[in-house]
Short mmCIF file of the C-alpha atoms (twelve columns), coordinates in Angstrom:
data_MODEL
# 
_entry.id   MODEL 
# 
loop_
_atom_site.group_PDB 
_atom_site.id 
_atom_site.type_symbol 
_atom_site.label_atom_id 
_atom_site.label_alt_id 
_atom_site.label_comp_id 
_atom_site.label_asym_id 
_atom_site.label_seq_id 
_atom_site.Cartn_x 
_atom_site.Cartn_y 
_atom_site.Cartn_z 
_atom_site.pdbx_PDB_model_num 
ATOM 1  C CA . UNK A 1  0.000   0.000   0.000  1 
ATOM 2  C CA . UNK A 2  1.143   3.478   -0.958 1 
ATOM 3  C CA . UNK A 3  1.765   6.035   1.497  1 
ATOM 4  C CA . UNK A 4  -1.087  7.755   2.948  1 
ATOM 5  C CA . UNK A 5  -2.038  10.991  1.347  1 
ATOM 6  C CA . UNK A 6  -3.926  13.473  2.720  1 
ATOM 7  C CA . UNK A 7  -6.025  16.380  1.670  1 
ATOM 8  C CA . UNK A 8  -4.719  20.068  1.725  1 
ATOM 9  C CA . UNK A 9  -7.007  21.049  4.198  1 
ATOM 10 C CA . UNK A 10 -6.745  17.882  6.159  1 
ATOM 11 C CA . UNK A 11 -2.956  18.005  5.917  1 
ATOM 12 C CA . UNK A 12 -2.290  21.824  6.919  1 
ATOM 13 C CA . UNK A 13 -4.660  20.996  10.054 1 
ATOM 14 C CA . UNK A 14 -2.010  18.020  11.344 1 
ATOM 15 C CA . UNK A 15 1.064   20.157  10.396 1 
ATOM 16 C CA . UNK A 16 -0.767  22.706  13.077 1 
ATOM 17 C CA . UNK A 17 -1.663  20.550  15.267 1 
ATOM 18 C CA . UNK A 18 1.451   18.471  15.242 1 
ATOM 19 C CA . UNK A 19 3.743   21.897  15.859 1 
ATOM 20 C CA . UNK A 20 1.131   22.577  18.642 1 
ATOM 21 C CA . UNK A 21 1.518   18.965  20.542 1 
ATOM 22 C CA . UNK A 22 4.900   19.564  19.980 1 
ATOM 23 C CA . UNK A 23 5.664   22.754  21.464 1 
ATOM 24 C CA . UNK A 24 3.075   22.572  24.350 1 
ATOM 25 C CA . UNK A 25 3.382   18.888  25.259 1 
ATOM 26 C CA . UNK A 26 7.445   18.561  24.770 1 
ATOM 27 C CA . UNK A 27 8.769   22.024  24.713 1 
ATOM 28 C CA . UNK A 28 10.516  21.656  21.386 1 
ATOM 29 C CA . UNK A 29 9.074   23.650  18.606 1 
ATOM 30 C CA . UNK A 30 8.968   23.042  14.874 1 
ATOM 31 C CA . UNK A 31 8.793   25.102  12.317 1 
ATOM 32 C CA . UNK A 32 7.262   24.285  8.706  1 
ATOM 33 C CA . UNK A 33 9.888   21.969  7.086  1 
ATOM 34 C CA . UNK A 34 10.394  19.623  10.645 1 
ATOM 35 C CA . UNK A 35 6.623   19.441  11.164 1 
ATOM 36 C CA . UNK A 36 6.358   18.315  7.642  1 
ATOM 37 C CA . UNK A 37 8.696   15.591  7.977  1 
ATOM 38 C CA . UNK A 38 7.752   14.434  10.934 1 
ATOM 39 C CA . UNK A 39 4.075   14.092  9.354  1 
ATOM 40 C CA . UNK A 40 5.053   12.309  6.666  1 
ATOM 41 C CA . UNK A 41 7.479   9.995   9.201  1 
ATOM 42 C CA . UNK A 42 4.340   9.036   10.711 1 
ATOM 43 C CA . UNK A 43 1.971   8.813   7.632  1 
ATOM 44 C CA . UNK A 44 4.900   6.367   6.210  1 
ATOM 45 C CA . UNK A 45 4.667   3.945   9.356  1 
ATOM 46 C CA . UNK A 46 2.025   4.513   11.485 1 
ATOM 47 C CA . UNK A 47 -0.827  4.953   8.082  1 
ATOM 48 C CA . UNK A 48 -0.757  1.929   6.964  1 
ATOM 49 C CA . UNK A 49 -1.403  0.200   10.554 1 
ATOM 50 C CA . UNK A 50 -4.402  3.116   11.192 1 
ATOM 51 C CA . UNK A 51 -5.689  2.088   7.627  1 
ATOM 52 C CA . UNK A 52 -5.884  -1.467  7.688  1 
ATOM 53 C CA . UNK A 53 -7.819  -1.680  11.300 1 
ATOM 54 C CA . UNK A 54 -9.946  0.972   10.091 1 
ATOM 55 C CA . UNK A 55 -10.709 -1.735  7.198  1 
ATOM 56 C CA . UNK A 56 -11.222 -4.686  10.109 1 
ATOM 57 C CA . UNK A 57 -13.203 -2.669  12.115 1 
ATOM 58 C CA . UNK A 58 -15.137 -1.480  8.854  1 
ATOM 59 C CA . UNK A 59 -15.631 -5.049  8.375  1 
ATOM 60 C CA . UNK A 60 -16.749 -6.261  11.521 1 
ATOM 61 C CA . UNK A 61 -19.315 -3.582  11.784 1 
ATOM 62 C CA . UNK A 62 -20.696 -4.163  8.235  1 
ATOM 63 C CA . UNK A 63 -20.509 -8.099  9.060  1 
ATOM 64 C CA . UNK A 64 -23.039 -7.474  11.945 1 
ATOM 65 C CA . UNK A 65 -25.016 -5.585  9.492  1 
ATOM 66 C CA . UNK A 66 -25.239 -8.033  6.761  1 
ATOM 67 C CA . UNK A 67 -26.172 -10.775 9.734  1 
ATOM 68 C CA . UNK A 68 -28.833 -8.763  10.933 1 
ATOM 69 C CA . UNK A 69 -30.362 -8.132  7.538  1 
ATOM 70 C CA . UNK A 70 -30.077 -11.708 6.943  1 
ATOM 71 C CA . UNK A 71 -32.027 -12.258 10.061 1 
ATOM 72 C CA . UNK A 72 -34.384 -10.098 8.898  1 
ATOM 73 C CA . UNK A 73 -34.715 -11.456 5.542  1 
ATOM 74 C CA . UNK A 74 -35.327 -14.904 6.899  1 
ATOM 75 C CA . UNK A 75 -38.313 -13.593 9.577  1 
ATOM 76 C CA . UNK A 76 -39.839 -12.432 5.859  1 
ATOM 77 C CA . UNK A 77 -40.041 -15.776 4.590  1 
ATOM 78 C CA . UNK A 78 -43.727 -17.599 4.187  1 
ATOM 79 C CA . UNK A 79 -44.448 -20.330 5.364  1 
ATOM 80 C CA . UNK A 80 -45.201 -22.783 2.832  1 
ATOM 81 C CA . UNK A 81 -48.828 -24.551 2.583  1 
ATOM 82 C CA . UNK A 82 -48.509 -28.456 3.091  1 
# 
């Protein structure tokens, strides 16, 4: 899987919030080109780890779904005359 990329907007929101954690949390402030490498540091190893348990959990919660519409499906059935 390719490196996740991000929208503009989405992207200029981390950089600022990433600078902020940075500066307020560890005292070590960042300016444009560090915050930007250390985002893309993190998209590179941590992104594809996010992405692929957002798929399970994606899964799992569309799994349930299809089981309960299956459920529902078979309460739908007729009985047949004998």
């Amino acid at each position: 899987m390719a490196v996740v990329e991000l929208e503009k907007v989405a992207r200029e929101a981390l950089l600022g919030d990433l600078r902020t954690f940075m500066d307020e949390e560890l005292k070590t402030p960042l300016g444009q080109f560090d915050s930007e490498f250390l985002l893309d540091f993190l998209l590179e190893r941590l992104g594809p780890a996010v992405y692929n348990q957002a798929l399970l959990d994606a899964q799992a919660v569309l799994s349930a779904r299809f089981e309960s519409l299956s459920e529902d499906l078979t309460a739908l059935e007729k009985l047949e005359p004998r």
